[in-house]
SEDO-803662 format. One record per residue (C-alpha): residue in one letter; x, y, z. Coordinates in nm, 3 decimals. Layout:
REM residues N
{pt "A"; {X; Y; Z}}
...
END
This chain:
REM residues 270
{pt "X"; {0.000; 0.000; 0.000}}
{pt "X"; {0.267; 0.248; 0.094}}
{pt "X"; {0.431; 0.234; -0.235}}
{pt "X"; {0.118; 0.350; -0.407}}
{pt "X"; {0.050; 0.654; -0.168}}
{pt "X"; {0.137; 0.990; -0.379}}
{pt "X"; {0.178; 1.344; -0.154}}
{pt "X"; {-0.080; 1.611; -0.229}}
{pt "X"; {0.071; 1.838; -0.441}}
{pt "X"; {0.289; 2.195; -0.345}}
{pt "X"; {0.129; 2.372; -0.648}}
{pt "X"; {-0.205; 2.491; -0.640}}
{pt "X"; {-0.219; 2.606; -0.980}}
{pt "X"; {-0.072; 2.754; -1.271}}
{pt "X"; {-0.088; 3.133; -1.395}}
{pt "X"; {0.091; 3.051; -1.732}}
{pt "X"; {0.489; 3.010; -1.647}}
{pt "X"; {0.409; 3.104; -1.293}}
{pt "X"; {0.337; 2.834; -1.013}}
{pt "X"; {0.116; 2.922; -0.739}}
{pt "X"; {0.238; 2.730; -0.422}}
{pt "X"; {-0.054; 2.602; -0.119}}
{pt "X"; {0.252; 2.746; 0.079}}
{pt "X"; {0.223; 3.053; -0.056}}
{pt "X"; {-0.172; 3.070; -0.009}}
{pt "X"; {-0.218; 2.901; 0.320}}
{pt "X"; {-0.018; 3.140; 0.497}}
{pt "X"; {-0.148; 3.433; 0.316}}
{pt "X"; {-0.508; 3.343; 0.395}}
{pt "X"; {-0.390; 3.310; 0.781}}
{pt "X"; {-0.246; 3.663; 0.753}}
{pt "X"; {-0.598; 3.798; 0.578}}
{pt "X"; {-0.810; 3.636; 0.816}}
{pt "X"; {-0.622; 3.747; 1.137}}
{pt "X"; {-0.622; 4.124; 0.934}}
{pt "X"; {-1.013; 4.154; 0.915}}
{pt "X"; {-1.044; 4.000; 1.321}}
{pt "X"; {-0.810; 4.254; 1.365}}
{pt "X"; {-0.925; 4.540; 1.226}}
{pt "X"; {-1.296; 4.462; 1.322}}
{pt "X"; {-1.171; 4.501; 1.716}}
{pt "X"; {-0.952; 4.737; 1.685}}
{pt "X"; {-1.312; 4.944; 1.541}}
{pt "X"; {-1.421; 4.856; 1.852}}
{pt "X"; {-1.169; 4.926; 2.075}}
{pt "X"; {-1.169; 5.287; 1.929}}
{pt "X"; {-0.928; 5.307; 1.698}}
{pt "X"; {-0.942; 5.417; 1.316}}
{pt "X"; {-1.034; 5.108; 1.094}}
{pt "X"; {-0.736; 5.163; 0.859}}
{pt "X"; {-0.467; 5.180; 1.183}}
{pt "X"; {-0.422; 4.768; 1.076}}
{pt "X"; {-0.417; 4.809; 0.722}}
{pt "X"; {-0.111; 5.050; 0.730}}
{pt "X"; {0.026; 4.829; 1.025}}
{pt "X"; {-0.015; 4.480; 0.802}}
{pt "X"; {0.097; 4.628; 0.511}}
{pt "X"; {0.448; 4.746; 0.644}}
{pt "X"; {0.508; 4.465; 0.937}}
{pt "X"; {0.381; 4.150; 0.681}}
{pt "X"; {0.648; 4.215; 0.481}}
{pt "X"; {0.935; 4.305; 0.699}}
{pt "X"; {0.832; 3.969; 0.914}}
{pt "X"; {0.857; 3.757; 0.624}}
{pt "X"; {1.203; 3.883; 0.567}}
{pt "X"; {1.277; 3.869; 0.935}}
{pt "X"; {1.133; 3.504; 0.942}}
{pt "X"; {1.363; 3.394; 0.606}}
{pt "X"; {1.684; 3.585; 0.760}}
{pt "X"; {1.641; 3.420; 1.090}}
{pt "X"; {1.621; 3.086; 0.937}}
{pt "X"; {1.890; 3.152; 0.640}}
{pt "X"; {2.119; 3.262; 0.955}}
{pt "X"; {2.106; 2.898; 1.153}}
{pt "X"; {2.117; 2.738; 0.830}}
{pt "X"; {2.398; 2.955; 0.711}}
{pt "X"; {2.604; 2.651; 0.608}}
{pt "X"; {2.393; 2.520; 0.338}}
{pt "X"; {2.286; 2.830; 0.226}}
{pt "X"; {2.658; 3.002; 0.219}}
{pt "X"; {2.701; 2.706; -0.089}}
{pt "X"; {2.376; 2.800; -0.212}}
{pt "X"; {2.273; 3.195; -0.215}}
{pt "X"; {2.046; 3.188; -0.509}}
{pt "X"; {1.831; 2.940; -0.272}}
{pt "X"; {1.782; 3.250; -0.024}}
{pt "X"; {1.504; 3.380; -0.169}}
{pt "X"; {1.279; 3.085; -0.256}}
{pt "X"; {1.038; 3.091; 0.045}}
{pt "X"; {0.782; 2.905; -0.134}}
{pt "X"; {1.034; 2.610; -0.072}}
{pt "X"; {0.938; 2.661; 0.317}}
{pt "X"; {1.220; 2.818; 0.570}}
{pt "X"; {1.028; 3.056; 0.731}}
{pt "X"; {1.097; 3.085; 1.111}}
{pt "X"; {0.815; 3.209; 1.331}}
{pt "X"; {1.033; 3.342; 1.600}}
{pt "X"; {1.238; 3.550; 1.329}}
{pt "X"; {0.877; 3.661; 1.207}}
{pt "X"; {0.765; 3.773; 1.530}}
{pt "X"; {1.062; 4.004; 1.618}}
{pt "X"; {1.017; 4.170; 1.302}}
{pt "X"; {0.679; 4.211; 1.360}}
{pt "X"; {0.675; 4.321; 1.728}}
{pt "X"; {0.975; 4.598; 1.634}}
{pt "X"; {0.767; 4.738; 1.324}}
{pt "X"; {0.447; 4.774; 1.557}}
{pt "X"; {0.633; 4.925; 1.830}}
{pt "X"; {0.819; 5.186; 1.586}}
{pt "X"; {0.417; 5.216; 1.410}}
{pt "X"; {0.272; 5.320; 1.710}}
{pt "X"; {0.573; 5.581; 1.825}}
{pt "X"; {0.485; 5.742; 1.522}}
{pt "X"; {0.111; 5.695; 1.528}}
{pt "X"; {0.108; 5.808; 1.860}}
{pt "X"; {-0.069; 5.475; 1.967}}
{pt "X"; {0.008; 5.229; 2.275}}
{pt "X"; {0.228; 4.944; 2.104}}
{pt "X"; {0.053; 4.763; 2.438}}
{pt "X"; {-0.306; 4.861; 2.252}}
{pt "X"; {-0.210; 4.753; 1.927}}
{pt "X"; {-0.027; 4.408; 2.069}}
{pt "X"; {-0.299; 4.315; 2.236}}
{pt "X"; {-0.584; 4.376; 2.021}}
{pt "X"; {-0.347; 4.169; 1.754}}
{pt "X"; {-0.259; 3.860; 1.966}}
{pt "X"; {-0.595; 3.649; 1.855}}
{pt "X"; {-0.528; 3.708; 1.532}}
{pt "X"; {-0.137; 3.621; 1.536}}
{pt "X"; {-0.224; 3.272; 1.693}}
{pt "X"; {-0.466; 3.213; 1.446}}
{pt "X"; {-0.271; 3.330; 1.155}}
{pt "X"; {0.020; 3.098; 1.335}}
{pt "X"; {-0.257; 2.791; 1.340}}
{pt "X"; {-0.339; 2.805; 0.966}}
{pt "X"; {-0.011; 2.838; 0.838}}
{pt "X"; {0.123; 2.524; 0.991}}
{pt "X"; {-0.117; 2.396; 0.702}}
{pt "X"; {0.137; 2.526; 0.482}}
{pt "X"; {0.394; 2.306; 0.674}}
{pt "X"; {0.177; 1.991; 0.547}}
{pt "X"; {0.148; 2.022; 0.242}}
{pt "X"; {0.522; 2.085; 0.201}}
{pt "X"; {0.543; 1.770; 0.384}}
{pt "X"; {0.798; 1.985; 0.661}}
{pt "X"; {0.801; 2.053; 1.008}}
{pt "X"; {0.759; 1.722; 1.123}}
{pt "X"; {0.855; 1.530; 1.386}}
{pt "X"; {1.041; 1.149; 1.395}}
{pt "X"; {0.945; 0.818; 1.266}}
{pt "X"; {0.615; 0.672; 1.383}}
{pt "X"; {0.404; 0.337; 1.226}}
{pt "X"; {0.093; 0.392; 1.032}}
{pt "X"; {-0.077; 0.225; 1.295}}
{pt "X"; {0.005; 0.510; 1.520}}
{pt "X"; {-0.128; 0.758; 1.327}}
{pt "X"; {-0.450; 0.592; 1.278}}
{pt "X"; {-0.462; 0.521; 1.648}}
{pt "X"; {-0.513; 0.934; 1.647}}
{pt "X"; {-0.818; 0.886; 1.432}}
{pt "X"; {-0.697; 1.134; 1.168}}
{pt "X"; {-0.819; 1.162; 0.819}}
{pt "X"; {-0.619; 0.935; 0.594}}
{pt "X"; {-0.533; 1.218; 0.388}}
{pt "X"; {-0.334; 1.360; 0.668}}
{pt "X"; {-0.161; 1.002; 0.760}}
{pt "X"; {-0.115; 0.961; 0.394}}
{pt "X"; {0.089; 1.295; 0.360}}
{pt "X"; {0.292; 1.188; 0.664}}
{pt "X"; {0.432; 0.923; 0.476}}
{pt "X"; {0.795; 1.058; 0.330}}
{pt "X"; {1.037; 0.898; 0.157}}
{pt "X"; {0.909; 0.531; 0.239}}
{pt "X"; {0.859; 0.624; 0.631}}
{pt "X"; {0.549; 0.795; 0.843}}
{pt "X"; {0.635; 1.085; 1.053}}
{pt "X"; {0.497; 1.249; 1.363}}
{pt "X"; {0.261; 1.556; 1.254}}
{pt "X"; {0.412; 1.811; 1.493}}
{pt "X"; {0.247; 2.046; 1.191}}
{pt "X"; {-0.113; 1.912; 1.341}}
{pt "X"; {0.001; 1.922; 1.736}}
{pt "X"; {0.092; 2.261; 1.654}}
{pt "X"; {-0.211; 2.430; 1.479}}
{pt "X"; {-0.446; 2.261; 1.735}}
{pt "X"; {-0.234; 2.420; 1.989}}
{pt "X"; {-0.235; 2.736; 1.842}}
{pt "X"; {-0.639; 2.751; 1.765}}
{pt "X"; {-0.689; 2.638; 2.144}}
{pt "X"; {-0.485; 2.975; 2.228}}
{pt "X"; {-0.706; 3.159; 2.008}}
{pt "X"; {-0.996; 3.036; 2.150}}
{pt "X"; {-0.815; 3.121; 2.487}}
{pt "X"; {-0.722; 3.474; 2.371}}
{pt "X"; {-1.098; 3.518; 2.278}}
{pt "X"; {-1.209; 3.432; 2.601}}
{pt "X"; {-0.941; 3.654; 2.782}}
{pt "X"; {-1.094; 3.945; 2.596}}
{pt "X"; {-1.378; 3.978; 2.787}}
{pt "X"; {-1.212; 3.910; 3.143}}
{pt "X"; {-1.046; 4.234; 3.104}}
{pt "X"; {-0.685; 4.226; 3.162}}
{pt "X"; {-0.470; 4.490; 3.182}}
{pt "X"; {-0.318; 4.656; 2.887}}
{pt "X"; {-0.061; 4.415; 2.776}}
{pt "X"; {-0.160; 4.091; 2.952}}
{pt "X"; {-0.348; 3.978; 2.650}}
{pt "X"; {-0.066; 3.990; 2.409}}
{pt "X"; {0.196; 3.811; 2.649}}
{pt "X"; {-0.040; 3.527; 2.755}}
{pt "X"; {0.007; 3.512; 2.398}}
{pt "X"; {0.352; 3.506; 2.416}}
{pt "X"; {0.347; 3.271; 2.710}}
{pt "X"; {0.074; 3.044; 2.547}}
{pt "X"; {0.267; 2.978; 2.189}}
{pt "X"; {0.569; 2.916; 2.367}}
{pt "X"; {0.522; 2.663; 2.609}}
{pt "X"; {0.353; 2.488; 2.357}}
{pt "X"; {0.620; 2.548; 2.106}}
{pt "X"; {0.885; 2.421; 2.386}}
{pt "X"; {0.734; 2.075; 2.399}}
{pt "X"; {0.636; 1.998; 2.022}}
{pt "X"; {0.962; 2.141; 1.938}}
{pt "X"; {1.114; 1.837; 2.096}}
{pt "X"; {0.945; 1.621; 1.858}}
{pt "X"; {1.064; 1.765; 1.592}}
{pt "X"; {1.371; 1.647; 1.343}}
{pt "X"; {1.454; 1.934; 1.164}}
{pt "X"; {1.480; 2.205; 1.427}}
{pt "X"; {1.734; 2.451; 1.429}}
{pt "X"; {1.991; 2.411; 1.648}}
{pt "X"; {2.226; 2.606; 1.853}}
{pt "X"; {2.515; 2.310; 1.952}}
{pt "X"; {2.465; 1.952; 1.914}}
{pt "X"; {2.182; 1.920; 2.144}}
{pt "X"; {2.020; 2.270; 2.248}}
{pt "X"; {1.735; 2.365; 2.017}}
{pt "X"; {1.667; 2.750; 1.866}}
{pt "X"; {1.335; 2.717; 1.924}}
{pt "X"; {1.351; 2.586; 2.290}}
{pt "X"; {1.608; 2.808; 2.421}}
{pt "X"; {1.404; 3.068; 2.253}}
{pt "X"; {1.064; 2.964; 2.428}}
{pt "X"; {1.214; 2.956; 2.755}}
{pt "X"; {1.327; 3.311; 2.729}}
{pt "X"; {0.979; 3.427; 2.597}}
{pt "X"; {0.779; 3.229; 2.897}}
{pt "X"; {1.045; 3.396; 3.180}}
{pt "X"; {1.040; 3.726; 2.995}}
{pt "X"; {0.691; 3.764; 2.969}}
{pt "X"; {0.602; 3.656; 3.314}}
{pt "X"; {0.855; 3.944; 3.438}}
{pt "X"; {0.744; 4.187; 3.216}}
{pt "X"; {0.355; 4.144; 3.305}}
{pt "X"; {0.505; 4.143; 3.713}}
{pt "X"; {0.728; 4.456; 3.658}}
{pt "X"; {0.435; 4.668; 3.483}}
{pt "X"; {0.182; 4.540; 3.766}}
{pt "X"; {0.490; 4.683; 4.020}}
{pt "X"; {0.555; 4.971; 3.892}}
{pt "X"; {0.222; 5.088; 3.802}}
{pt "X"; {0.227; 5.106; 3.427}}
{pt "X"; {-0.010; 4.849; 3.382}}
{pt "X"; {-0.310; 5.001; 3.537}}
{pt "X"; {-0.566; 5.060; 3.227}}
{pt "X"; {-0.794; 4.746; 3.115}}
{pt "X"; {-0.809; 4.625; 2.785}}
{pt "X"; {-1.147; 4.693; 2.789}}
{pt "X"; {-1.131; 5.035; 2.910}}
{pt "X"; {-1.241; 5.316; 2.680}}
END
């Protein structure tokens, strides 16, 4: 049976010469989704209904460069021997972490400018990062990437999933772990979580590093699954030492604002 079994296809279609990746659109329906939540709170909470638009369209592209340099830098060896590869991110490379630096710096320099609380603009954001997170890990499938070590088919059907997913999982005569799937399920249970946290009103900033605290324990563990991680030395992992700093980080930052009395408006507040 397993020599039969054919991956779904990368290409979604073809505009004449040009191939159109499910890469490609995956993660830029995830990034158009978590734009119109976005926008239709950020109405709410008071601000002008174009503040995302000109946020998205500066930060979306200086995260996907910040996500390809990030991973182009811990892979530096392959791709010192192979520049022109840089640019193809339809291949897949893109690291979140490296995205979400990018991103946070842009919307902190945005709202300097805008005159805007970056703490405002993080929060009201956060649901709509996680989700945009959860979708794209789609992307991951169907480039057959991200994946975590060798499991039996019997395994994966013990997990009741569709067999299109345990069919995908099978690469280059062996299944894999989905880490793809434990990932987006963790991600849309933190935007369900996010959603919830809403309407218990933190304070300004609480929503965006539960966030931050959310992805990143779950990143941590699935991480460890994984076989293609990028690593620091022979056994510490990017993405673990990364998570790790994120959890302790946040957990200071939401005690030193609560301290010293810069965390005293609600999300919720007018």
């Amino acid at each position: 049976m397993e020599s039969t079994i054919q991956p779904l296809s990368r290409v979604a279609f073809d505009l004449g010469p040009i191939q159109v990746y499910w890469y490609g659109l995956i993660i830029g329906f995830g990034a158009l989704l978590g734009l119109w939540l976005a926008t239709k709170e950020s109405e709410r909470r008071g601000l002008h209904k174009d503040t995302f638009v000109d946020l998205v369209l500066i930060a979306l592209p200086l995260a996907i460069v910040g996500a390809r340099t990030y991973y182009v830098i811990f892979q530096w060896d392959y791709y010192s021997q192979n520049l022109a590869d840089i640019p193809k991110i339809w291949q897949g490379g893109l690291a979140i972490h490296g995205g979400l630096i990018a991103a946070v710096i842009t919307g902190y320099v945005f709202a300097k400018i805008k005159g805007l609380s970056f703490w405002k603009l993080a929060d009201i954001a956060a649901p709509s990062i996680i989700l945009g997170q959860a979708i794209g890990r789609w992307g991951n499938f169907m480039n057959q990437e991200a994946h975590g070590g060798p499991v039996t088919r019997e395994f994966l059907e013990g997990l009741f999933l569709p067999e299109f997913i345990v069919n995908q999982m099978y690469i280059n005569g062996q299944y894999y772990h989905p880490t793809f799937l434990y990932e987006s399920l963790w991600n849309f249970a933190g935007f369900a979580l996010l959603l919830f946290l809403r309407r218990v009103n933190l304070r300004q900033g609480e929503l965006f590093l539960s966030y931050v605290i959310w992805y990143s324990v779950g990143r941590f563990f699935i991480e460890g699954l994984r076989t293609d991680s990028l690593m620091l030395t022979e056994y510490l992992r990017v993405a673990q030492v990364i998570s790790i700093v994120l959890v302790v980080a946040a957990v200071a930052v939401i005690f030193i604002r609560r301290k010293m009395g810069m965390a005293n408006e609600r999300y919720l507040d007018a």
